[in-house]
C-alpha positions, 0 to 999 in steps of 0.5 A: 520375411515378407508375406510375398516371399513366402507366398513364393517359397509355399507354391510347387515347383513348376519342375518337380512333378509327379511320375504318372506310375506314382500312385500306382507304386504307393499302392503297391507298396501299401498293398506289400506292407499290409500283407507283410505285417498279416503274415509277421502277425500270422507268424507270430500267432502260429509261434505262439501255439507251439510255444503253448504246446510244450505246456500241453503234458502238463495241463494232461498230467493234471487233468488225468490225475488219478488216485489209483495211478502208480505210486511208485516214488519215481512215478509221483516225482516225475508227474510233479516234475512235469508240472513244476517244470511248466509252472517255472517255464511259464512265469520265466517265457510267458509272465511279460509277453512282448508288444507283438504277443500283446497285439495279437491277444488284442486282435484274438480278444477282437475276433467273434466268439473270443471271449479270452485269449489263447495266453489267458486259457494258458495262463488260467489252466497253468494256475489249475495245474499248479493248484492241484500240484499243491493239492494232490502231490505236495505237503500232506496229500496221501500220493505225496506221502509215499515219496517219504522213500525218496532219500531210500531210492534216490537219495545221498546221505547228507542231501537237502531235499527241500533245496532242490524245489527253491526256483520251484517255490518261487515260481509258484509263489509268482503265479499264484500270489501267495507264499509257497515254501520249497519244503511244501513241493519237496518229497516227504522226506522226514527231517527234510534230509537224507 
C-alpha cells in the first residue's frame, strides 16, 4: 500500500455527513447519562442508610447499657443477641463492599466536612458495640454472670451451650482480629452444659 492509496482511504467521504441535529443529541445524550449515573449514585446512597439502619438497635443497646437495667436472664440474653445479631450480619453484608459502595465512600470522603465515611463510623461504632459485649455481657462480667440460670430457665438436658454462639465467635474473632471462643459469649452456664 502506497502512501497515495492511504492518503485516499484516511479523507472523509464526500457523502457521509453529519446531521445538523447531531451535536445536539450527543448532548442530550450526555446530559441523560450524567443525570442517570447521579440518581443510580443518589440511590445507592439512600440504600445504603437503610441498609446502616438495621445496625441502629445495636449501637443504642450498647450506648444505653446500664448496670442497673434488669437482669433478668432473658433480659441479658436478648441485649447480647441484638449485639451478636449486628457484629454476624456486619462481617457477612458489609466486611467487602462492592465497586458501587466503594465509589460513593470516595465521593462521601471527597465532599466538605467528611472526614470518614458513613461505612467507616458503622464499621468503628459496630467495633464499639462488640467491645463492650465483650466487656459487659460475656465471660466474667457481673451481668453476664446471672445467665448462670440459663440452663434452669431455658435450657434441655444434655443442651451445649457454647455451641450455639460458634458463628458468633467467628464473627467477632473477623472483626475484631483477635481470638474470640464461643464459650467467652456463651451464658454462664457451668460446665458449659445443661
Amino acid at each position: 500500500m502506497n502512501v497515495l492509496s492511504l492518503r485516499a482511504y484516511l479523507q472523509p467521504s464526500a457523502t457521509l455527513r453529519w446531521h445538523p441535529a447531531a451535536p445536539i443529541i450527543a448532548a442530550v445524550v450526555f446530559i441523560a447519562l450524567i443525570f442517570a449515573s447521579g440518581a443510580d449514585l443518589g440511590f445507592e446512597i439512600a440504600k445504603r442508610q437503610a441498609r446502616f439502619a438495621q445496625y441502629l438497635p445495636a449501637i443504642q443497646e450498647a450506648m444505653i447499657y446500664d448496670e442497673q437495667a434488669t437482669r433478668s436472664t432473658a433480659g441479658v440474653i436478648r441485649r447480647a443477641a441484638i449485639i451478636d445479631h449486628a457484629v454476624r450480619n456486619w462481617v457477612e453484608q458489609e466486611s467487602d463492599p462492592d465497586w458501587l459502595s466503594r465509589f460513593a465512600d470516595s465521593v462521601e470522603r471527597k465532599a466538605p466536612r467528611h472526614t470518614l465515611t458513613q461505612h467507616e463510623i458503622v464499621q468503628a461504632s459496630i467495633v464499639k458495640v462488640a467491645d463492650v459485649r465483650l466487656a459487659h455481657l460475656a465471660g466474667d462480667a457481673p451481668a453476664w454472670q446471672e445467665t448462670a440460670a440459663y440452663c434452669r430457665d431455658f435450657g434441655r438436658p444434655g443442651l451445649e451451650v457454647a455451641s450455639r454462639y460458634e458463628s458468633a465467635a467467628v464473627a467477632y474473632t473477623r472483626l475484631l482480629g483477635r481470638e474470640v471462643s464461643a464459650s467467652q459469649l456463651a451464658p454462664a452456664v457451668p460446665g458449659g452444659k445443661c
